[in-house]
N, C-alpha and C positions, 0 to 999 in steps of 0.2 A: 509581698515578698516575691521573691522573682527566683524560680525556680532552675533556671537553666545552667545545667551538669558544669558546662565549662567558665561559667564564672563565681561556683562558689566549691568548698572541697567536697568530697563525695559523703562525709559523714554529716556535712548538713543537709543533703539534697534530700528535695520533697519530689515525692515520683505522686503521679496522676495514676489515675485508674486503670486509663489506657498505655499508658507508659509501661504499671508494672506487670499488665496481659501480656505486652509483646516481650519484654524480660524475661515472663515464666513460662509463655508458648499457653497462654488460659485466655477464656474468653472475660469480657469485664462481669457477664453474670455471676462464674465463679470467683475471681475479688470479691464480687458485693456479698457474695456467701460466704466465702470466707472471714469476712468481719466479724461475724456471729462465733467464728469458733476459733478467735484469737486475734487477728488480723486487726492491728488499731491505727485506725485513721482520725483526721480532722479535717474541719477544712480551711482555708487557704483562699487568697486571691491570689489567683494567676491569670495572669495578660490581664489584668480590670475586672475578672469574674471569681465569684464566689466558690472555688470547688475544692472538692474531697480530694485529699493527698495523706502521704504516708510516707512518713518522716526514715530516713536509711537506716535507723538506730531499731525502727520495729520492723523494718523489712528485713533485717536481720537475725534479728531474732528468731521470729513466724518462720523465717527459713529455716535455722539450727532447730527447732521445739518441731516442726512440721515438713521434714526432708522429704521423705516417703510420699506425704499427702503432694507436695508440689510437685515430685518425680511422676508420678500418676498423671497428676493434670497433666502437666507439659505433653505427656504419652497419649490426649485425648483428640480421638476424632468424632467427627458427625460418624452416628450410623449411619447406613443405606437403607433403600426403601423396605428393599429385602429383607435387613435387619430386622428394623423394626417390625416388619410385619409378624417377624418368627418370633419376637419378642411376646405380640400380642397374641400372636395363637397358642406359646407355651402357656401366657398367663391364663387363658381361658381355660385350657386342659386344665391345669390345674386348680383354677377356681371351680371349674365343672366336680371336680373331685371333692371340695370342702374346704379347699387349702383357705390358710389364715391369711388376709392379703398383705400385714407386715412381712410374713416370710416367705410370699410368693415375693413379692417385691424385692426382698434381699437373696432368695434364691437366682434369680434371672440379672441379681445386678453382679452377683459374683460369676454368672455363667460367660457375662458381655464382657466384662473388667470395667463396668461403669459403678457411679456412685445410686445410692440409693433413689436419691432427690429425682437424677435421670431418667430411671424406668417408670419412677412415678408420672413425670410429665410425659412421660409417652404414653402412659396408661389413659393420664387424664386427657390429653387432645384424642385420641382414639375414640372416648365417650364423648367430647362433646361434639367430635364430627360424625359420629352414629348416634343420635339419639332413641335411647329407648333397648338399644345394644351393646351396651356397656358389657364390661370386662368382665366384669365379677354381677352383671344380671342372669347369667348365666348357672348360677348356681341352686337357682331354682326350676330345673327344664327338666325334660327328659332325660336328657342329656347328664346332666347331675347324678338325676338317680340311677343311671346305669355305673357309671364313674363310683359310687358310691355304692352299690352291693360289689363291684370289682375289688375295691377294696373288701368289703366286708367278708367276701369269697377269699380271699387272702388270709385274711385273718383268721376265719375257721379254719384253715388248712395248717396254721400253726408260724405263722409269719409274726413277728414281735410287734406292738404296738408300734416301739420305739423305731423300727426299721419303717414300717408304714409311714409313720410321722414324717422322716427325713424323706422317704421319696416324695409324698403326696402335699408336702409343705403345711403338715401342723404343726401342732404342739404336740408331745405326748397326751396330756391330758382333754384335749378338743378330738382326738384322735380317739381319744377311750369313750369319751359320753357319746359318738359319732357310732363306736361300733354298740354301744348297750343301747340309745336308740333304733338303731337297723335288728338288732334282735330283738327288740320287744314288736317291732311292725314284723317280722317274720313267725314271731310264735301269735301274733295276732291273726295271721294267715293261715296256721294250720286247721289242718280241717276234723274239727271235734265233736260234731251232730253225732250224739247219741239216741241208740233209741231208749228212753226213760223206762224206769223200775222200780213200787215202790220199796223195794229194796235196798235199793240204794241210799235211801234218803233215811233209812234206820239203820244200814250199816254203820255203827258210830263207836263201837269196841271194837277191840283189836281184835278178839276172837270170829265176830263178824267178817273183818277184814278178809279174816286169813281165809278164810273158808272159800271168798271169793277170788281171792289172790293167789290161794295155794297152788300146788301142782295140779293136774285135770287126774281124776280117778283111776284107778289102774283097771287096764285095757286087758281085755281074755288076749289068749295070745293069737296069734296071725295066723289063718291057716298056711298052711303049707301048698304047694302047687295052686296058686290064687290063675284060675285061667285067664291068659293073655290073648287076646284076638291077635287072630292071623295080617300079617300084613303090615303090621305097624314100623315106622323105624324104632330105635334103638328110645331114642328119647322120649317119646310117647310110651314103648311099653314098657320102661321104668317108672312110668306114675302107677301102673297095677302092684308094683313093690311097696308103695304106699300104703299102712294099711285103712282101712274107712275110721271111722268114727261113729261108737256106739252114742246110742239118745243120753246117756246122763254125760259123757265127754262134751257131745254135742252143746249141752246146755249149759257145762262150766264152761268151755271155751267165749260161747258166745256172751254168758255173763260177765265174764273178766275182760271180756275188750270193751261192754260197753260202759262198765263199771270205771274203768282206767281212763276211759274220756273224759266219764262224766264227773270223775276227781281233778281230771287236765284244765277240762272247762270252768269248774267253779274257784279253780284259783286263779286260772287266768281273769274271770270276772273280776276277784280282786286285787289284779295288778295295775298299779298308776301308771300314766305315762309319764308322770314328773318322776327322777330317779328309781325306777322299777327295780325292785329285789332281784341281785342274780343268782341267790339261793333259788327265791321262787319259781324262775324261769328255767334256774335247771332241773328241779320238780318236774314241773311239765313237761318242758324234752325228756325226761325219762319215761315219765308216764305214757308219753304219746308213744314214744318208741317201742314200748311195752302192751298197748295197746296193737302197732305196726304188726309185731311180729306176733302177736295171738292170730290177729287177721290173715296172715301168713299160713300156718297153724292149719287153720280152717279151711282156706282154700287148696293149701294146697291135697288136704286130705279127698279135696271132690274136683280134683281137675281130669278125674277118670272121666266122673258126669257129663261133661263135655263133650272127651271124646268121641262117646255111645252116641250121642246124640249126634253128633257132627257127623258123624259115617252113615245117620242113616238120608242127611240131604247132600254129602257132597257128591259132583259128577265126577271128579277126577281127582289125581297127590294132590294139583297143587290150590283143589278147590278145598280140599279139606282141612289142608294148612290155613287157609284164608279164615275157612269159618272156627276153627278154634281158637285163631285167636281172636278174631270177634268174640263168640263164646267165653272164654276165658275174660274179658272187659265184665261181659253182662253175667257170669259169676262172682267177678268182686263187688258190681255196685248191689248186688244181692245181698252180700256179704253184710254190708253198711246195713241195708232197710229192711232185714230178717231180726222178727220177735221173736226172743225165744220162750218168752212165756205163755203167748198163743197155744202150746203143747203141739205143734206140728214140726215134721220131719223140714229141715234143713235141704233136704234133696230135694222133696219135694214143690218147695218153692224155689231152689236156683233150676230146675228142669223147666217150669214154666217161663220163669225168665229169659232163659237160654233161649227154647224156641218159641217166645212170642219176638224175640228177637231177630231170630231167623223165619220169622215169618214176615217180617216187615221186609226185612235185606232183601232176602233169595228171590220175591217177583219186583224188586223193584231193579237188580239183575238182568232176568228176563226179560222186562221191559224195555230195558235196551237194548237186547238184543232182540226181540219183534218184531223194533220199526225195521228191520229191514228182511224178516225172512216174508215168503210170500203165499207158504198156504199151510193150515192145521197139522198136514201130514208132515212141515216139513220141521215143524215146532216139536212135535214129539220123538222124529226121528232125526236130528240132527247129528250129525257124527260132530267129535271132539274139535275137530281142524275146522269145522264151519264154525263154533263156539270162538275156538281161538283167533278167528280171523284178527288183523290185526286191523285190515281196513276199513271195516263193520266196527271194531270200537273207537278206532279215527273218528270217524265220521260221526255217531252217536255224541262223543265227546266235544267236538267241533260245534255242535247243532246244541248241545247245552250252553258250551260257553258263549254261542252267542245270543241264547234267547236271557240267559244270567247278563251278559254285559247290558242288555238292553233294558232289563226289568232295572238294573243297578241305580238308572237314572230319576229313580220316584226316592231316592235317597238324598240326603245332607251330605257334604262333605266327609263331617267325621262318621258317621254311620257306614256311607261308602270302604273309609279306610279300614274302619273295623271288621265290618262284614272280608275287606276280601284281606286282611292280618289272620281272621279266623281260620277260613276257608283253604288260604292257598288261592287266590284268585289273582288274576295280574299279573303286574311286576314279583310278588308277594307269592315263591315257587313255594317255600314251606309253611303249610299251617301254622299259628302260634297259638300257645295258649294266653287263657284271659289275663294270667298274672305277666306273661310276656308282652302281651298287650300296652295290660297296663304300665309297666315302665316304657314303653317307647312312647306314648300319650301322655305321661305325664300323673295320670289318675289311678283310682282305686281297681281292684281287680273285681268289687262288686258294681264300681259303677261302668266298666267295660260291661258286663252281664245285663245290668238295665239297657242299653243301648241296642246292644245285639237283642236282645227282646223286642223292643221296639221296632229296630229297624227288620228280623224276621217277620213280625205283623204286618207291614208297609209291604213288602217282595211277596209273601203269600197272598193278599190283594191285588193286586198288583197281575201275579200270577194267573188267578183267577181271573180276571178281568181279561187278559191277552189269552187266555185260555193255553198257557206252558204246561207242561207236565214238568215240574220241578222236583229234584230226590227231597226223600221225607228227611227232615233233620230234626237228628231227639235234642 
C-alpha cells in the first residue's frame, strides 16, 4: 500500500511512527507508549518494508478521546542537566524520609509537568549510573533516620498524619505504622533501671497499689524564718523556701518512682514490635512521666545540699555557679541508684556523691593550672586574675588538644568519629549525646556505648604508654 498524502485522500492515509511524531511535536517513544493506552496501529508495507502505521480514522479518534494527553506532549521538552539533577535530589530527600516511591514518583512528575513513565526513567538511569547509590538506597542510612524522627517530632507536636503523608509522599496509612514504629523504638529508649523491691512484686491489689501510689504523707508544717545564707542570688535562695523532706516522705517518694518504672518496665517487656498496643504504650508514657516528676519531687526538695556543699570548695561567683551545676548532675544520678530500703538518710548518700565528685573535678582543675605556675608559694596564694588568666588556659588547652589529637591515632575510623561526636573534639564544636550519636551513624544508642568503651580503653593505654596526663572521664 503506498502511503503518500498526495495521492490518495486524507481519510485513507496511513501516517508512520515518524510521521505522526512530527504532527504532534512527540518523540516516536511516546507513539509506541501511546499504543498501550489507545492508540491502534498495524502494520503496512511501505516503500517494500514491513512497518507500523496508523490509519487517519484512529488518529482521529485518539485525538478527540485524548486532546489533553496530546496538548501535553506536543508542550514536551528534554529537561536540563540541572533539572534532572533537582529531580534526583528531591527524590532522595524524600525517600530519605520513608516516602512511598509510587507517590514520590507522581509527586516530582506533577512538580516538572512530566509524565509518570519520565521521572521514572530518570530515576532508573541515575541508579544504574551510580551503583550501589541508588535513589530510594537511601532510605536505610543515617540520613533516613534523621528525616524520619523529623517527621515523627512533627507529629508529636500535633501535625495530622494526613498533612505529613502529603508533604513526605506517603500514604496516610504507611505514614501511621511509620509513626507507631518510631514510638515503640522511642519508648524502647527510655530509661527505666529501677532499683528492685520485694515489694513490688506483691503489690498485686489495688489497695497495695495505692498505698504506693498515693499522695507522700502529710509533712509537719515549715518552719518559719528557715535561714538563708548570706550572699546568695535571688535564685539559689529561693531553693531554702523549699521545704526538706522528712524520712517517711523520703521513703514514699522514693518508693513510687521506683515502683512506676518498674510497672513501665514490665509492660514494655511485653510489648511486640509486630503492631505494639497504643493503649499499652500510653501506659508507660504516663507511667514514665509519673515516675519523671517524683524524681523531680525529690531532687528538687535537696538542691539546697548542693549548695552547702559547693560554697565550701568554690573560689569565686562564677566557680560556684560552675560547681552546682556539676553538683546538681551528680544529685540526680543519686537520685536513680539511691535504696530506700537500706534505712539510710537520702542526704546522706547524695552528700557523698556530690563531693566524691568534686573531688575528682576541682584537682583535676588545679592541675591545669600548675603546669604553669612556678613555686608552692605561689599555688596557695594565687590571686583570682592569675586563676583567670586567659593565656594559662590557652595554652593548657592547646597542650591537651594536641597530646588528644595524637593519642586519637591508635583508633579505627569509626571509634575516632565517635570519640570526638562525644567529646566536642575537631571539626565536632558541640558534644553530642550517645542517642544523637547514634542517628548520625546509623546504629543503636547502646551500640555507640560499646564502642566508646572500647575505644576509652585503647586512648587510656595509649596514654599511659606516651605518659599524657589525660582528664579523668566518668
Amino acid at each position: 500500500m503506498q502511503p503518500a498524502a498526495n495521492r490518495v485522500p486524507d481519510e485513507h492515509r496511513v501516517w508512520t511512527t515518524e510521521q505522526l511524531g512530527q504532527r504532534w511535536n512527540v518523540s516516536t517513544k511516546t507513539i509506541t507508549r501511546w499504543r498501550s493506552q489507545g492508540l491502534i496501529g498495524q502494520y503496512y508495507v511501505i516503500d517494500g518494508r514491513r512497518r507500523l502505521g496508523f490509519p487517519q480514522r484512529e488518529v482521529e479518534r485518539f485525538l478527540r478521546e485524548n486532546s489533553e494527553r496530546v496538548r501535553r506532549g506536543s508542550q514536551f521538552s528534554q529537561l536540563s542537566e540541572r533539572q534532572r539533577l533537582a529531580v534526583v535530589a528531591e527524590a532522595k530527600a524524600l525517600a530519605a524520609a520513608g516516602g512511598q516511591p509510587a507517590e514520590i514518583l507522581k509527586r516530582l512528575a506533577g512538580n516538572v509537568g512530566r509524565n509518570v513513565e519520565t521521572i521514572r526513567y530518570i530515576v532508573k538511569q541515575h541508579d544504574r549510573d551510580n551503583p550501589g547509590r541508588g535513589v530510594f538506597d537511601v532510605a536505610e542510612g543515617p540520613e533516613a533516620e534523621q528525616a524520619r524522627r523529623e517527621i515523627y517530632r512533627r507529629f508529636r507536636r500535633g501535625e495530622s498524619a494526613e498533612s505529613l503523608a502529603r508533604r513526605f509522599c506517603h500514604t496516610p496509612a504507611s505514614l501511621r505504622r511509620l509513626m507507631v514504629r518510631m514510638r515503640h523504638e522511642e519508648i524502647q529508649a527510655l530509661p527505666l533501671d529501677f532499683i528492685a523491691n520485694e515489694q513490688f512484686e506483691r503489690a498485686v491489689s489495688a489497695s497495695d497499689e495505692q498505698a504506693i501510689l498515693g499522695p507522700a504523707p502529710t509533712a509537719r508544717p515549715h518552719r518559719a524564718g528557715v535561714r538563708t545564707p548570706e550572699g546568695l542570688p535571688p535564685y539559689l535562695a529561693g531553693l531554702y523556701a523549699i521545704p526538706l523532706l522528712n524520712a517517711e516522705q523520703e521513703r514514699h517518694l522514693f518508693r513510687k518512682m521506683n515502683y512506676l518504672k518498674f510497672k513501665a518496665a514490665a509492660l514494655r517487656d511485653m510489648l511486640g514490635p509486630e503492631r505494639p498496643s497504643a493503649v499499652v504504650m500510653d501506659r508507660i508514657e504516663h507511667l514514665h512521666n509519673d515516675a519523671v516528676n517524683t524524681k523531680n519531687e525529690i531532687v528538687q526538695a535537696n538542691l539546697r545540699l548542693v549548695v552547702s556543699i559547693a560554697k565550701r570548695y568554690a573560689q569565686s561567683p562564677g566557680h560556684l555557679f560552675e560547681l552546682i551545676s556539676d553538683g546538681n548532675i551528680s544529685l540526680m544520678q543519686a537520685a536513680e541508684k539511691f535504696d530506700f530500703a537500706r534505712g539510710n538518710k537520702f542526704s546522706t548518700y547524695a552528700s557523698w556523691a556530690v563531693m566524691k565528685n568534686f573531688a575528682r573535678s576541682i584537682p583535676r582543675e588545679y592541675k591545669q593550672h600548675d603546669r604553669f605556675r612556678t613555686s608552692t608559694d605561689e599555688m596557695f596564694s594565687a590571686t583570682e586574675d592569675r586563676r583567670n588568666n586567659p593565656y594559662e588556659k590557652e595554652s593548657a588547652q592547646a597542650t591537651l588538644e594536641a597530646d588528644v589529637e595524637g593519642i586519637l591515632e591508635c583508633l579505627d575510623p569509626r571509634e575516632q568519629k565517635i570519640i570526638s561526636c562525644r567529646f566536642g573534639l575537631g571539626d565536632q564544636k558541640q558534644p553530642l549525646t550517645l542517642k544523637q550519636i547514634g542517628a548520625v551513624m546509623g546504629v543503636t544508642k547502646e551500640r555507640v556505648r560499646q564502642v566508646e568503651g572500647r575505644a576509652m580503653a585503647k586512648l587510656r593505654a595509649a596514654a599511659e604508654q606516651r605518659r599524657i596526663d589525660l582528664p579523668e572521664v566518668a
